[in-house]
VOBA-1610 file (N, C-alpha, C; in pm, whole numbers, padded with zeros to 5 digits, always signed):
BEGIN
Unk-10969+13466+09806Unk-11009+13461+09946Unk-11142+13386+09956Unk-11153+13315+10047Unk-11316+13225+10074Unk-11358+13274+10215Unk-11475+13278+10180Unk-11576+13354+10268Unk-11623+13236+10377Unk-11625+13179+10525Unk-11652+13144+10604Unk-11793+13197+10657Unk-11879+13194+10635Unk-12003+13252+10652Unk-12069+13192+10752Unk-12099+13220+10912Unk-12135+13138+11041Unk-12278+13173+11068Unk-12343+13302+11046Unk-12458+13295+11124Unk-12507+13406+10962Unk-12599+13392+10902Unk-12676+13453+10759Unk-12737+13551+10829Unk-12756+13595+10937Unk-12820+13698+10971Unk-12724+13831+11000Unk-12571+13815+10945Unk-12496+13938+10968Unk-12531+14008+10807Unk-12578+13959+10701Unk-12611+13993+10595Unk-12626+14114+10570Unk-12572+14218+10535Unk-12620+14340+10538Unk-12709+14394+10390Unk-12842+14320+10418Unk-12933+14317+10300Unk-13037+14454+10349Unk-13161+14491+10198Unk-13171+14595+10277Unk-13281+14556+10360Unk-13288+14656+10460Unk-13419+14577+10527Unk-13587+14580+10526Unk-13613+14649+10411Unk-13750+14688+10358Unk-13767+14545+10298Unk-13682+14451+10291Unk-13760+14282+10212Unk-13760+14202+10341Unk-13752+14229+10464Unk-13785+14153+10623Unk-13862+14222+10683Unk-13962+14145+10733Unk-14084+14214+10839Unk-14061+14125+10926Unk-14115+14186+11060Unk-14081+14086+11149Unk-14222+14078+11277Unk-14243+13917+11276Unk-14376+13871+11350Unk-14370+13929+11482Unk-14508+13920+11507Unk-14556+13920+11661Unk-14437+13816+11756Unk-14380+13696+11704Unk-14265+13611+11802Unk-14121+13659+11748Unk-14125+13765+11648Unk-13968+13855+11667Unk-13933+13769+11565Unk-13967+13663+11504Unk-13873+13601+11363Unk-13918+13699+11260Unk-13817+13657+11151Unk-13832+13744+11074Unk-13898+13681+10957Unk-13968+13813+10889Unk-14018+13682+10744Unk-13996+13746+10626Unk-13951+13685+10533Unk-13913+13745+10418Unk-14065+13792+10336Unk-13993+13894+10253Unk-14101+13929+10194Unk-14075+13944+10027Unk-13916+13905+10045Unk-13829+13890+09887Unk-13798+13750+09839Unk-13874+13708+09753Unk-13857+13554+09713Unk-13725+13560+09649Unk-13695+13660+09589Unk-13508+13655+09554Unk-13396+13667+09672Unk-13426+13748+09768Unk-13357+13699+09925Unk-13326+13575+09958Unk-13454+13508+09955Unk-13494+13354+10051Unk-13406+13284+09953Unk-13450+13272+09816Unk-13414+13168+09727Unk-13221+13262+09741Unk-13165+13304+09751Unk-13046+13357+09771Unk-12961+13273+09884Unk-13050+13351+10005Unk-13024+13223+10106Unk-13035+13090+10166Unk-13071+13047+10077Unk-13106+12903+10093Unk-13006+12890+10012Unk-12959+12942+09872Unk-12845+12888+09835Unk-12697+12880+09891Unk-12730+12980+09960Unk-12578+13008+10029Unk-12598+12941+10166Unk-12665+12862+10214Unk-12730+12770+10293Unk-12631+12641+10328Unk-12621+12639+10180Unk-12561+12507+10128Unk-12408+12508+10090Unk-12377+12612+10111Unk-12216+12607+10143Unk-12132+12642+10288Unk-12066+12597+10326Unk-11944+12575+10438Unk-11842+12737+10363Unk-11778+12691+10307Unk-11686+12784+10240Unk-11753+12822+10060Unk-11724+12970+10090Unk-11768+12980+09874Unk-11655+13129+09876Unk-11578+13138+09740Unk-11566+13193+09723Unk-11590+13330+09693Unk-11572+13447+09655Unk-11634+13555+09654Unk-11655+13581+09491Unk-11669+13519+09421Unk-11696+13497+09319Unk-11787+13373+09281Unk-11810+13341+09352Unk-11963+13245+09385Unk-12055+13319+09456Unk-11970+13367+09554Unk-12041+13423+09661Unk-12139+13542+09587Unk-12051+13628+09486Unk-12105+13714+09416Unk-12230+13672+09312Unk-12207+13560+09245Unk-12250+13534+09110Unk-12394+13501+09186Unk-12388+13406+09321Unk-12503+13414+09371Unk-12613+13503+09408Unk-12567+13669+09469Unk-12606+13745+09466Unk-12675+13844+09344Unk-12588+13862+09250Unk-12605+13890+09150Unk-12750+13808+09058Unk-12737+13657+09065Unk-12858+13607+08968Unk-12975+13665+09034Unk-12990+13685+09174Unk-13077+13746+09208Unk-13162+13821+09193Unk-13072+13923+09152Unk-13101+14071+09176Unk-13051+14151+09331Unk-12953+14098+09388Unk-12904+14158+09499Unk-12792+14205+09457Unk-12727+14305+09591Unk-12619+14380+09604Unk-12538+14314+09634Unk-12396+14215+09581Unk-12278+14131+09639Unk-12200+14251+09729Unk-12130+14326+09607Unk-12072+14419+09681Unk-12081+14484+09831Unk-12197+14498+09831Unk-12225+14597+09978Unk-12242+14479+10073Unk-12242+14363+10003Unk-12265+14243+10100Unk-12148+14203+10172Unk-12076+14197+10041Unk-11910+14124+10083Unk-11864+14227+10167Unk-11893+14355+10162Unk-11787+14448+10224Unk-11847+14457+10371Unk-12033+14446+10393Unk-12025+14480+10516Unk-11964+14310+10617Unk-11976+14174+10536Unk-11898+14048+10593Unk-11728+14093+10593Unk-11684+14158+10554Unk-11535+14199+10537Unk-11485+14263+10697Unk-11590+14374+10643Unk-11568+14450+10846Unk-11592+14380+10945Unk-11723+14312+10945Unk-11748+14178+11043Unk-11718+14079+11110Unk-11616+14022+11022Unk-11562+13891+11043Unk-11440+13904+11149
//
């Protein structure tokens, strides 16, 4: 199955690595997040085994990721 991924902010990451400014953006505070998403930035379609392996070099949760994009979509 390939993951269609439209807007990175349905991410269900946790949220103690986002603070968010005085203008409501958000700012990371996890250089393994950012550098995460920026990779997944760069794909249209990835498998969930990319999708994972990406998460994973991290140090993130794929699992709880893929599943809360599963209910979502």
């Amino acid at each position: 199955m390939m993951l269609n991924i439209q807007n990175y902010e349905i991410l269900n990451f946790d949220s103690g690595d986002l603070l968010v400014s005085k203008r409501g953006g958000p700012k990371m505070r996890s250089p393994s997040l950012l550098v995460a998403l920026t990779r997944l930035k760069g794909y249209k379609n990835i498998s969930r085994a990319e999708f994972e392996e990406v998460l994973s070099k991290h140090g993130l949760n794929p699992e709880a990721a893929y599943e809360f994009l599963e209910k979502h979509s």
